[in-house]
VEXDREN-2710 file (C-alpha; in Angstrom, 1 decimal):
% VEXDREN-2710
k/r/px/py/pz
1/UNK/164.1/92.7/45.8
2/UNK/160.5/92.0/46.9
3/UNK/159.4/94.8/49.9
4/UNK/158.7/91.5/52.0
5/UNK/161.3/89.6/51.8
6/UNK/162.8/89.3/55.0
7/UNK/166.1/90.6/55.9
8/UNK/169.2/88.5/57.0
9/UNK/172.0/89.7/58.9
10/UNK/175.0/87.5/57.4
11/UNK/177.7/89.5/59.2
12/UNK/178.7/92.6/62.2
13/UNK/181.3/94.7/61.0
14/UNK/183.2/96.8/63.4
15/UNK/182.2/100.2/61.4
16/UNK/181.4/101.0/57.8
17/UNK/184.6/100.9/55.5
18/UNK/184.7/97.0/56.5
19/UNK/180.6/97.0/56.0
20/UNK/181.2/98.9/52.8
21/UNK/183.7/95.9/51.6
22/UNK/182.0/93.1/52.2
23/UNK/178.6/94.4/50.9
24/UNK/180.5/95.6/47.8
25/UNK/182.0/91.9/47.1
26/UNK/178.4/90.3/47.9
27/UNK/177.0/93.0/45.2
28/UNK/179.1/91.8/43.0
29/UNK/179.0/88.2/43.2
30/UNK/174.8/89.9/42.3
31/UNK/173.2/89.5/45.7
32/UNK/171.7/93.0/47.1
33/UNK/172.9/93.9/50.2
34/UNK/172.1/96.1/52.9
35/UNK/174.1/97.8/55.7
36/UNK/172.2/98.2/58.9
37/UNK/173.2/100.1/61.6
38/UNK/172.8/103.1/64.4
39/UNK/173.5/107.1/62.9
40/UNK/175.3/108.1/66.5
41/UNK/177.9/105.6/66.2
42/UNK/178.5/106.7/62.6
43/UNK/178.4/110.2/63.6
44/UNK/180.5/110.2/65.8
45/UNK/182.9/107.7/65.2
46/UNK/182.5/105.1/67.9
47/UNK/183.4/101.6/67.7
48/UNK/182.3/100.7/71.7
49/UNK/179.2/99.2/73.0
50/UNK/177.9/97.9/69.8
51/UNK/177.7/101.9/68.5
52/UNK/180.5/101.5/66.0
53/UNK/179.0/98.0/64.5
54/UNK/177.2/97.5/61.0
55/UNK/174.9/94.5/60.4
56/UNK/175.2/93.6/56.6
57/UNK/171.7/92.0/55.4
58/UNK/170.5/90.3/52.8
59/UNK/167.2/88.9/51.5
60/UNK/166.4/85.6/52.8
61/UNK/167.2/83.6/50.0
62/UNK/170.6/84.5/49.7
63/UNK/171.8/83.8/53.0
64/UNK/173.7/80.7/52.1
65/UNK/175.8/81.7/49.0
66/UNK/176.5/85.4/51.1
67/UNK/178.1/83.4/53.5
68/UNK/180.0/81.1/51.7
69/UNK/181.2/84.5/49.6
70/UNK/182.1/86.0/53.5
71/UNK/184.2/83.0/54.2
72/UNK/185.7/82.5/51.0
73/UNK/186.8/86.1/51.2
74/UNK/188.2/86.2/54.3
75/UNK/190.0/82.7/53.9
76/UNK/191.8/84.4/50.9
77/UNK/192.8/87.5/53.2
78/UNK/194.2/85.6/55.7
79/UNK/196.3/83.1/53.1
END
């Protein structure tokens, strides 16, 4: 990934193992992704006021395909 590409935030998790899961399926479908969020909610555990949530980012370019991959993914879960 080039060290200027901007940053997308394609989706808010509630807290990391659903951040973890949906960066894992974007990586691999191949597009990088990274999880974004604040250390005291993952410290401690909280999920209120934002503290809890997890942005997951990709590079620019990729913002279409990650969220068709999102959507497509949680279209299955709920089928």
């Amino acid at each position: 990934m080039d060290t200027e590409e901007k940053l997308v935030t394609v989706y808010r998790a509630c807290g990391q193992p659903e951040a973890e899961i949906v960066r894992g399926r974007l990586e691999i479908e191949g597009i990088l992704a990274l999880l974004k969020y604040e250390s005291i909610g993952s410290v401690y555990g909280l999920t209120v006021d934002g503290l809890g949530q997890v942005e997951v980012q990709v590079p620019a370019r990729f913002v279409s395909r990650a969220r068709e991959i999102i959507e497509s993914s949680v279209n299955e879960i709920e089928d």
